[in-house]
N, C-alpha and C positions, 0 to 999 in steps of 0.2 A: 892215820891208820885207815887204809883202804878199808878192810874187812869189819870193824864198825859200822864205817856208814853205812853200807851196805845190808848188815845187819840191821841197823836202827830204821833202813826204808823195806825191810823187807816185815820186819814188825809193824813199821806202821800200813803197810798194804793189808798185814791179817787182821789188825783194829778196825782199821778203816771194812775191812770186808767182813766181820763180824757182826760190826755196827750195822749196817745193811743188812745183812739177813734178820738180824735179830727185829728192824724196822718191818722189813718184811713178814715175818711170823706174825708180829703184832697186828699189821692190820690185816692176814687174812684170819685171823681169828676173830677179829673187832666186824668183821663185816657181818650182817643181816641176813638172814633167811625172808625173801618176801612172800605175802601169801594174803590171798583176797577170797573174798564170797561173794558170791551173787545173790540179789535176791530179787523177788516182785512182790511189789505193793499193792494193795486196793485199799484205800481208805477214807474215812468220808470229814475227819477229824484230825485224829492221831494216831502213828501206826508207831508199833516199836520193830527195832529192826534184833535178830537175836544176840545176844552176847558174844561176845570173842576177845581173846588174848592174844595182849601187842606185847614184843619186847621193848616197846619205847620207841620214838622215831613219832616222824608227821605220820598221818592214818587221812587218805585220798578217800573220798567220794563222791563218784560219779551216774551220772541219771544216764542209763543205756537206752532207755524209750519209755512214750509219756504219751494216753490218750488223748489227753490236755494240753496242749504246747503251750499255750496263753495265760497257764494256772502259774502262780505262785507256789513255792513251798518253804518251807520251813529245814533244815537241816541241823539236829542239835546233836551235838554228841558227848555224854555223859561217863562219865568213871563211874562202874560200880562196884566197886572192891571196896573193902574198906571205908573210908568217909566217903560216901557220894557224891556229887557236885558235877555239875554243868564244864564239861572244859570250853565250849564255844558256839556258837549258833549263827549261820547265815542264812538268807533271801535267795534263792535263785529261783527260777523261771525251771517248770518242769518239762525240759527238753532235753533230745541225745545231745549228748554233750557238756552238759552244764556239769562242772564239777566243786568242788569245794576240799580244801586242806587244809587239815585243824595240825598244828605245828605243837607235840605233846613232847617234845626232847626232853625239856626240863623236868618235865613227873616221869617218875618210874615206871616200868614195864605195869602193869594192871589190866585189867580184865574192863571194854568199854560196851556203850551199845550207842544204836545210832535210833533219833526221835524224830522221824516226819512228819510234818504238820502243814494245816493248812487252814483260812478260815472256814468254819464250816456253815457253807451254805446251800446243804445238802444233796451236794453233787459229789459224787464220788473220783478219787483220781486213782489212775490204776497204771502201773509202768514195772520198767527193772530197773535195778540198777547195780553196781558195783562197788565194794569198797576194798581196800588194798592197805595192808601194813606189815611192820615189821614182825616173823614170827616171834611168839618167846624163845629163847633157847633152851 
């Protein structure tokens, strides 16, 4: 019977193009708002950077300019919602350029901040920098 088959591939072209849009919908819902802050530092010890809300996703941190190009810093970025705790902490050299990506997929959307450090030996480091993440929704 001609008019089955035809039928049967004409059903499965609307499955088939369902299933697509429906993938489709999905991820552009699932996709990300991104959204960063700028800020500048001066500090002789430890500076905190202000609070802000990620929807989850890695959270970038980048040094935009640095009096000190030869100084060390400290990069920690901390959860503080809820239980507090350290998510991760690198070494970079405070120059444009240098960045750091703390990988927070796994924990939930929350509220972080970022902790600059450095030894202090009482020399002050003063620059900008930028940090960039997922908004909340």
């Amino acid at each position: 019977m001609p008019g089955s088959r035809t039928a049967a591939r004409r059903l499965k072209r609307v499955v088939l193009a369902a299933g697509c849009t429906a993938a489709l919908v999905v991820t552009q819902a699932a996709q990300a708002h991104a959204a960063s802050r700028s800020v500048s530092f001066n500090y002789k010890h430890l500076w905190l950077a202000p609070e802000f809300k990620t929807g989850g996703g890695p959270i970038h941190f980048t040094v935009k300019s640095c009096d000190r190009t030869s100084q060390n810093m400290t990069v920690r970025l901390r959860r503080t919602d809820g239980f507090n705790y350290d998510v991760g902490s690198e070494t970079i050299q405070c120059r444009a350029g240098q960045k750091v990506v703390f990988d927070v997929g796994k924990n939930p959307a929350g509220t972080y901040e970022f902790e600059l450090g450095k030894l202090d030996d009482g020399t002050y480091l003063k620059g900008t920098a930028t940090y960039s993440f997922n908004a909340p929704k």
